[in-house]
N, C-alpha and C positions, 0 to 999 in steps of 0.2 A: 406975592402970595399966589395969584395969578397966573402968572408966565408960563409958556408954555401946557399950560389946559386950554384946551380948545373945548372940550365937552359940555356944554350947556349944563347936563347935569352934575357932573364932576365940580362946577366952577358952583354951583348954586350950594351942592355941599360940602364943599372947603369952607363958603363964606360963612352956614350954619353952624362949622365945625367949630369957626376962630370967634363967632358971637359968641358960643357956647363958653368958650375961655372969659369970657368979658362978662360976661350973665353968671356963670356958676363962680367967678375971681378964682378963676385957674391959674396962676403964674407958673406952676411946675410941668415940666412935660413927660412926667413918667407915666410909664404902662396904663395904668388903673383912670389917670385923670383925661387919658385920652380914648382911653376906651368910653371915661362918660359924656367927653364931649362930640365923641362919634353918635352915643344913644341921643345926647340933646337934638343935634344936625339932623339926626332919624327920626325925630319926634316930631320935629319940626316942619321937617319936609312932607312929611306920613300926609297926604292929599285926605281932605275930612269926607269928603264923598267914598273913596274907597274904604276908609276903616268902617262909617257909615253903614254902606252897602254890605263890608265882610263879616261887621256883627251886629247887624240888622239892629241898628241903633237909631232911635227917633229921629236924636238930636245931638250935637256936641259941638262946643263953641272950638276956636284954637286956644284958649287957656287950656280947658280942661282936656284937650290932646295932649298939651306940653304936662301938664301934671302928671301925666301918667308914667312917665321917665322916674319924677321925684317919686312919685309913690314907692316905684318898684325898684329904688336905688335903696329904701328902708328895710331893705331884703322881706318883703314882706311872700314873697313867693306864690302871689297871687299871680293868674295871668292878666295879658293887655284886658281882654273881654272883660274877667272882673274887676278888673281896678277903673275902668268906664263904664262899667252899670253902678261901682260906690260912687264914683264922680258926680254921677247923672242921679242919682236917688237921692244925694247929699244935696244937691245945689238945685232938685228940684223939690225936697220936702217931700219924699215920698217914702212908701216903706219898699226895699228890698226883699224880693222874692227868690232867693238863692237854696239849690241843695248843698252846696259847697260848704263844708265846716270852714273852712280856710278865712273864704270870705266873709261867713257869719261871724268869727271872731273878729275879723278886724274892722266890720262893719261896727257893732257892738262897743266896743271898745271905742271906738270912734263917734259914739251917738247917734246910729243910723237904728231906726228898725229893721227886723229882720222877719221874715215867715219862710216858716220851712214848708216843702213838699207836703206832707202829712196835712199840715195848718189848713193849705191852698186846700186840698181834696176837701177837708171838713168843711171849711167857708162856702167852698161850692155848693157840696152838699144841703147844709144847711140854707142855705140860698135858692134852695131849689135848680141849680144850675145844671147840677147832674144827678141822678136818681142814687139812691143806696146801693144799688146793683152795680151799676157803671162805678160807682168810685169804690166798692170792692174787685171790681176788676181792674180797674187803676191800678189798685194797690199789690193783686196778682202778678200784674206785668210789671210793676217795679220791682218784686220781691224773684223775678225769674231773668231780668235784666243783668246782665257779668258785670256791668258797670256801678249799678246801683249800691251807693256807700252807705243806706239808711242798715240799719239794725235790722236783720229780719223779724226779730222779736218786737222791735217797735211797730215796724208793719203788720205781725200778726196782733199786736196787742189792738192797733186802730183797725184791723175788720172784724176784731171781735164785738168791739164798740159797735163798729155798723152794722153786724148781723141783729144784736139788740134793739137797737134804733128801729130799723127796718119792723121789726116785729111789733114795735110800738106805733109806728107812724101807720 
């Protein structure tokens, strides 16, 4: 299997490659089963300090690295980043703070809580964490974001809520 790799890294992910046969009971070697045992070998090998570092994640054991392969073989169409913040929110008992629909469903679905953008600004709010002002300007700059997938109409409906608030408070 071996033979003729000389490459340290080449030989470490061959080895990953053929566990992956023996861990996922691969016997066939067509296209699709080798492609997933190439993602196992990549899961595998994936160094927990650089994924760590690249999505500034607390903490992640090497189960819940390897998990991330399964997750995302259930075509769940989530990316690496979110399917290791359900990982990490699941097996720490926490609630997930996602804008992602994608992830909110399959968090949900899965028995994870979930709070959305809108929620967090109120909480803060309400928490004294940031003034009325500032979390209607929050919500200004999400609603003038290209990115931002919240409803504009949801967002103007919560800084109507806060111009009220504000007036009462």
């Amino acid at each position: 299997m071996l033979n003729g790799i000389s490459d340290g890294a080449r030989q470490r992910f061959t080895i990953a490659h053929e566990l992956g046969h023996l861990v996922l009971n691969i016997v066939n070697n067509n296209l699709d089963d080798e492609k997933l045992c190439n993602r196992f070998a990549s899961t595998l090998l994936m160094l927990k300090e650089a994924v760590i570092n690249k999505f500034k994640v607390i903490n992640a054991t090497a189960n819940q690295l390897l998990e991330i392969s399964f997750i995302r073989l259930e075509k769940t169409k989530l990316s690496i980043y979110d399917v290791l913040n359900y990982i990490i929110a699941r097996d720490n008992n926490c609630i997930l703070a996602t804008g992602d629909n994608k992830l909110k469903i399959y968090s949900g679905k899965n028995g994870i809580e979930v709070i959305r953008t809108l929620k967090i600004i109120e909480l803060m709010t309400n928490s004294n964490i940031i003034t009325h002002s500032e979390a209607i300007e929050a919500c200004q700059l999400l609603k003038s974001h290209p990115k931002t997938q919240i409803p504009v109409c949801a967002v103007d409906d919560f800084i109507e809520k806060l111009e009220k608030d504000s007036v009462l408070v």
